[in-house]
C-alpha positions in Angstrom: 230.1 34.8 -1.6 226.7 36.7 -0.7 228.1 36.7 3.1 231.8 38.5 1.3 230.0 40.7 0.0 227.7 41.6 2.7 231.1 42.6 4.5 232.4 44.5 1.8 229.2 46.9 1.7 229.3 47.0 5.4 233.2 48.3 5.4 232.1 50.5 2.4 229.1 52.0 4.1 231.4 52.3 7.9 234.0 54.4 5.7 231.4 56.5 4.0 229.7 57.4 7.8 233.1 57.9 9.1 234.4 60.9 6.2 230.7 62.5 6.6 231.3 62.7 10.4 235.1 63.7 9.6 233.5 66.2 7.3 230.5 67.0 9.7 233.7 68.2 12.4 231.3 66.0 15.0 233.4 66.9 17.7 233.7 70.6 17.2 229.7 70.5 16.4 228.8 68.8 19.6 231.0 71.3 21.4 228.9 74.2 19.5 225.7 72.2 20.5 227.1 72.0 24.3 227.6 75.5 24.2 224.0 76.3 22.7 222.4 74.0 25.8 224.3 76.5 28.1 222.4 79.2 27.3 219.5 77.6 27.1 219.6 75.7 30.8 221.0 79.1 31.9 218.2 81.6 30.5 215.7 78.4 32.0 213.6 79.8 35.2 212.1 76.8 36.7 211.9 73.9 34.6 213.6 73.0 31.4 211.4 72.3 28.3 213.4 69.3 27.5 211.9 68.9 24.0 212.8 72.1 23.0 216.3 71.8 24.5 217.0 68.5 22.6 215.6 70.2 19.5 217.7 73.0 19.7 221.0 70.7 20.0 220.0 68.7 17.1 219.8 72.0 15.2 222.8 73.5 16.1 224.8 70.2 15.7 223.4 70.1 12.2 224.1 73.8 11.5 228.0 73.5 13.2 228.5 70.6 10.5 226.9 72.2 7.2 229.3 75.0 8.0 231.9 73.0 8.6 231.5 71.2 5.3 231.1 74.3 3.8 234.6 75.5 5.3 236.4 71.9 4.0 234.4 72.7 0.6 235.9 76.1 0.1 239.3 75.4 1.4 239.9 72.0 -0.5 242.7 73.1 -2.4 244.4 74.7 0.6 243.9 71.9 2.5 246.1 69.7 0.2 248.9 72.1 1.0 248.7 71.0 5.0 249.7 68.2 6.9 247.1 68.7 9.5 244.4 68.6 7.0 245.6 66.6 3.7 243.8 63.6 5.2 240.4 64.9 4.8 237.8 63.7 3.2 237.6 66.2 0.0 241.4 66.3 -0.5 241.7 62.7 -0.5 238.9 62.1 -2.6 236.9 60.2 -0.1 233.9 62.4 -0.3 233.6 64.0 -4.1 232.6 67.9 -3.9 229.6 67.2 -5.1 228.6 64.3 -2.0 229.7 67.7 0.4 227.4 69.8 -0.8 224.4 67.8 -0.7 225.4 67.0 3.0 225.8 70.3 4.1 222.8 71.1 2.3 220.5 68.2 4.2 222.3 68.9 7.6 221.8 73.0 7.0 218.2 72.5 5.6 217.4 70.3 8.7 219.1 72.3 11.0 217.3 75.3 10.1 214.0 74.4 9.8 214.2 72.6 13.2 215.5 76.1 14.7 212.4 77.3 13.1 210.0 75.4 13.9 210.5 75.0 17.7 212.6 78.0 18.8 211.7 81.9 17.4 212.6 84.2 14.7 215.5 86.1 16.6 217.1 82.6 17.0 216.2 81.4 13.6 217.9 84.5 12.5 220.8 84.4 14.7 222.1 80.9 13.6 221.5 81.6 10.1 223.8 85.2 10.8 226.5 82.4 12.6 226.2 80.0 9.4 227.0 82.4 6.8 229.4 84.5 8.8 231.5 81.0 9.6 231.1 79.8 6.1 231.5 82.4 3.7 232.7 85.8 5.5 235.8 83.9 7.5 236.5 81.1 6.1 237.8 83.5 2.8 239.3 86.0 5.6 241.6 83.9 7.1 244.1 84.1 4.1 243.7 87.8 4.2 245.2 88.4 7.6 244.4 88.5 11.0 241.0 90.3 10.6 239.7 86.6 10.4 240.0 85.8 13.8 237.6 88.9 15.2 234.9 88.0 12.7 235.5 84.2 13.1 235.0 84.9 17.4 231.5 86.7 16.2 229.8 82.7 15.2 232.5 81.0 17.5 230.5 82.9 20.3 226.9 82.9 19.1 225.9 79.7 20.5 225.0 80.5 24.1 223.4 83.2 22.6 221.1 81.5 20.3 220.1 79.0 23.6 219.7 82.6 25.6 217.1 83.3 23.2 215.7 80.5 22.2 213.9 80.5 25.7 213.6 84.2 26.7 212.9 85.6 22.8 215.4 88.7 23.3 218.9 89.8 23.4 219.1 91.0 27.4 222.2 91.9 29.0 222.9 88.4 31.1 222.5 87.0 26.9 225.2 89.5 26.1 227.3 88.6 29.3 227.8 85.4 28.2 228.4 86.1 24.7 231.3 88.2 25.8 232.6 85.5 28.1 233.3 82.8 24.6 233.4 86.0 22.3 236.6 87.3 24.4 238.0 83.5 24.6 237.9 83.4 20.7 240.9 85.0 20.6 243.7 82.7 23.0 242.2 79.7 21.3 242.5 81.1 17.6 245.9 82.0 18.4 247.2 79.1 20.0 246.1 76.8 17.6 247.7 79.4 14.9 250.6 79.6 16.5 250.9 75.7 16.8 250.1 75.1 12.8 251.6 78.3 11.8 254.3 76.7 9.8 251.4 74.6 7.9 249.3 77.7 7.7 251.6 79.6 5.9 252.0 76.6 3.0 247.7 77.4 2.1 248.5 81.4 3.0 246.7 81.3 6.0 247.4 84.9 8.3 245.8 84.4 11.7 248.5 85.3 14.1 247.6 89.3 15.6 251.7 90.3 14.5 252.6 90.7 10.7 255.8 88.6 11.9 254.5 85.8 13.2 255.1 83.9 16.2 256.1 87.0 18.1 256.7 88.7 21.4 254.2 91.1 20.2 251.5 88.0 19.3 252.2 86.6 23.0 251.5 89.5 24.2 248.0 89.8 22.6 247.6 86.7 23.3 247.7 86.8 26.9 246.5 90.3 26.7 242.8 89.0 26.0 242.9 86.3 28.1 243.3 88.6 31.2 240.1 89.6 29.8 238.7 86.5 30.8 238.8 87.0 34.2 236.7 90.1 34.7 234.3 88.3 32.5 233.7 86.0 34.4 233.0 88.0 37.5 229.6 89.4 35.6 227.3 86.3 35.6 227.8 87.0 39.9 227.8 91.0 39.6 224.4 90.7 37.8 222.7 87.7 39.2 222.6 85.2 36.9 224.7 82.6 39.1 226.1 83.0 42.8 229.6 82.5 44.5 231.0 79.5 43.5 231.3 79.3 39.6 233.0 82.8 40.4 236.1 80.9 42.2 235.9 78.5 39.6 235.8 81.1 36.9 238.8 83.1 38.9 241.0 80.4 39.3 240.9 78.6 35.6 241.0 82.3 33.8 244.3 82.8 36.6 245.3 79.5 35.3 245.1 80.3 31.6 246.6 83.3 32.5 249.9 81.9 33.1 250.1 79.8 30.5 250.1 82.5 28.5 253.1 84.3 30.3 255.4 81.1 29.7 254.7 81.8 25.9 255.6 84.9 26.1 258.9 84.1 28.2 260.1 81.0 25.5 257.7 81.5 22.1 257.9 77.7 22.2 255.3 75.8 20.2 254.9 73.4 23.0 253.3 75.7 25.5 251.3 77.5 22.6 250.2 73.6 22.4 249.4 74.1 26.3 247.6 77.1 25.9 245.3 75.4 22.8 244.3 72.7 25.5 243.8 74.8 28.1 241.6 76.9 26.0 239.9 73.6 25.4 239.5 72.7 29.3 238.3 76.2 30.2 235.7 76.7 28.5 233.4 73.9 29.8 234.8 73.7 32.9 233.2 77.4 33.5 230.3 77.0 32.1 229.5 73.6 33.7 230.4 75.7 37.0 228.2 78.6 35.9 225.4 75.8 35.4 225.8 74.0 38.5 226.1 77.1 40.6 222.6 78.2 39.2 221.1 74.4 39.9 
């Protein structure tokens, strides 16, 4: 009986971890806490302060996930309405509201006062700007219209940013080089995955695609418009120094890449290749910046 039981508390306590980490967004924190190491190994001249570094991906994890919750807390009701998000913990009752806001109030507490204690105001300040920015300015935006996506880019590209600053202390123009680079990417990836879940979007009232009508020649258009922004962008980190030769081939050929992904969109408006473009906006983003770290090793 004792050893039944023991097994029942187990599965209990396995389900409860997995709806925090469901709630949490793990993967789209640890992406966010990739991002934030970026910077940081990039703004690095000789060696890296490890501690620091691990520290300041802890944080950012932890801050990525309380605004996440935050986001799932808010849009509860709307996420009811969608088959992509019905399954969450809040609308299926596995988490009560009330369990979410005391996790995204330890994970944001923590988060914070790790940023604080072993990075610097500017970066302190900076996350705390991305947290309520993503949590409370968005997140109520995005059934407004369009207007979403541009502030939502503002947080989505903070993170190399805040590991920019968290070793130099200031906001220099290689910091602001590649905040452009994931600030300007914003934009394909928002789209793509709108245009995918547009249908389910529009049951909650969600208005992220950049055309009042929709999945459009004219949203294609932006669409690809901004990622043949990518591929200037990329040229900077060699223009001004920060890396050398290579990652700039690599940089060329996966923004020519994503490039033409984007002109098949615009030739059939088929939600398979808008699905193409979302995973492509998935593979070139690390894929550059891994290049854009090696090529400075």
């Amino acid at each position: 009986m004792q050893a039944t039981e023991k097994i029942h508390i187990t599965d209990i306590w396995g389900e409860k971890l997995r709806s925090y980490t469901e709630l949490l967004k793990a993967r789209l924190s640890m992406l966010v806490a990739f991002s934030s190491g970026f910077g940081f190994v990039l703004a690095t001249f000789g060696s890296v302060d490890w501690v620091q570094l691990v520290i300041l991906l802890i944080g950012g994890f932890l801050l990525s996930g309380a605004s996440s919750a935050v986001n799932q807390i808010i849009e509860q009701d709307y996420d009811r309405l969608m088959s992509r998000t019905k399954s969450r913990p809040l609308p299926t009752k596995r988490i009560n509201v009330s369990e979410a806001v005391g996790v995204a109030l330890v994970t944001g507490g923590i988060g914070m006062l790790l940023l604080a204690q072993f990075t610097n105001p500017l970066t302190t300040g900076l996350a705390f700007l991305s947290f309520v920015l993503y949590s409370f300015v968005y997140t109520p935006l995005k059934r407004v219209g369009p207007i979403a996506v541009l502030v939502g880019a503002v947080p989505g590209a903070l993170p190399p940013l805040l590991g920019w600053t968290a070793v130099t202390g200031t906001i220099t123009h290689e910091a602001l080089i590649i905040f452009a680079i994931q600030f300007i990417w914003q934009f394909p990836h928002f789209w793509a995955i709108a245009w995918v879940a547009d249908e389910d979007y529009q049951k909650a009232g969600f208005k992220l695609l950049p055309s009042k009508g929709g999945k459009t020649v004219q949203s294609a258009v932006q669409i690809m418009t901004y990622t043949l922004f990518l591929i200037p962008l990329g040229l900077l980190p060699l223009k001004f120094g920060i890396t050398g030769v290579d990652s700039a081939i690599v940089a060329t050929v996966c923004g020519v890449l994503f490039l033409g992904q984007t002109f098949r969109l615009m030739m059939d408006g088929s939600r398979k290749v808008a699905l193409q473009i979302m995973f492509g906006s998935f593979i070139y983003l690390p894929v550059v910046q891994i290049a854009y770290l090696l090529d400075k090793v």
